[in-house]
KOLTOR-219273 format. One line per field, with one value per residue (C-alpha): residue in one letter; y, z, x. Coordinates in steps of 0.001 Angstrom, whole numbers. Each point is the difference from the previous one (the first is absolute). Layout:
BEGIN
code	a/...
north	Y/...
up	Z/...
east	X/...
end
This chain:
BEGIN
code	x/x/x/x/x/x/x/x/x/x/x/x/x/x/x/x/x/x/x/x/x/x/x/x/x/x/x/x/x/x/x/x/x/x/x/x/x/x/x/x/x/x/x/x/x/x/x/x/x/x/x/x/x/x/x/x/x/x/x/x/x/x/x/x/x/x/x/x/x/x/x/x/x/x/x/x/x/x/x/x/x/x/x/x/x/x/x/x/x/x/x/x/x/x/x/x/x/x/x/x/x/x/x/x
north	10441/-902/-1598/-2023/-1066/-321/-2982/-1123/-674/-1832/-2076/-1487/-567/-2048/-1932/-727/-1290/-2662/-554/-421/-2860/-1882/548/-1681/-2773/-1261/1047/958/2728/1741/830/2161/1967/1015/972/2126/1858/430/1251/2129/1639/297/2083/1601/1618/426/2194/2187/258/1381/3203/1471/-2158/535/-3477/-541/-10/-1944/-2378/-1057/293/-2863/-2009/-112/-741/-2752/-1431/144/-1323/-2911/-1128/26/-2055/-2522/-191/-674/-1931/-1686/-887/1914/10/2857/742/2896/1768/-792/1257/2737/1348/104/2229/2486/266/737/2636/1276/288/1514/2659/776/776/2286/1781/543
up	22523/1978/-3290/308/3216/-653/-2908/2771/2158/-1930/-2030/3711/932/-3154/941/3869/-1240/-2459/2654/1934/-2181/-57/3425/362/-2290/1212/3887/-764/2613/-2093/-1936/3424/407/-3492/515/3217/-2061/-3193/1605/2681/-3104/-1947/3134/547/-3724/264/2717/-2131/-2527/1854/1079/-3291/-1334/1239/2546/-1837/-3518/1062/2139/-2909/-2579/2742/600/-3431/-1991/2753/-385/-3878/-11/2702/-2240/-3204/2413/405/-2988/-1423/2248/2182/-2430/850/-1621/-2825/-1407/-1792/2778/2156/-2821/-486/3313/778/-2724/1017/3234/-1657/-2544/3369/1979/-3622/717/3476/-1426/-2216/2184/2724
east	14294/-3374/-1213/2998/-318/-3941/1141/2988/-2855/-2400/3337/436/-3724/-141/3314/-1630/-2939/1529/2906/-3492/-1086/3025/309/-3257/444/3780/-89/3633/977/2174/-3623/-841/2777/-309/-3428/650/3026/-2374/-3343/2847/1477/-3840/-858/2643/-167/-3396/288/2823/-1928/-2619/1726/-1146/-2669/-3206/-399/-3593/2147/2812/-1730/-2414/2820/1956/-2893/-1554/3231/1101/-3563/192/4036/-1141/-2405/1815/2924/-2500/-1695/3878/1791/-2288/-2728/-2688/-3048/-111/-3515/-260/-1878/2859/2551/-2338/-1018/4118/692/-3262/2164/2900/-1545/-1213/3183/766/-2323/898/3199/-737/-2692/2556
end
């Protein structure tokens, strides 16, 4: 179940930072409470998660795979530039976070 949680809280850390974004780019209020409720709920399941994960494990596994999944939000929906370093330093994180995965 902490695995779960672990992918709960990363899902909403993804969802906060492109709620971030459009927060950002329309002013619309709306956009903040959104944010509050997604990086409330990212934290919250982070913390779960950590009850059996190791917090060195789960905290790169949350901050690596929001890093990688912010990235790839911006690279498709907000037209970000995307080099092939770029495309290809995201997936070493992922194949990382990967790793941490299986090591744990």
């Amino acid at each position: 179940m902490e695995w779960f949680y672990l992918f709960l809280a990363t899902t909403c850390e993804i969802f906060g930072v492109a709620i971030m974004k459009e927060l950002v780019n329309t002013k619309n209020k709306l956009y903040l409470l959104a944010l509050i409720v997604c990086f409330g709920f990212s934290f919250t399941f982070l913390s779960l998660s950590m009850q059996n994960i190791a917090m060195s494990v789960a905290y790169a596994i949350w901050t690596g795979a929001g890093t990688a999944g912010g990235a790839m939000i911006g690279v498709l929906f907000y037209k970000e530039s995307k080099s092939f370093l770029k495309l290809f330093l995201i997936a070493v994180i992922i194949a990382c976070t990967v790793g941490l995965k299986f090591l744990s």
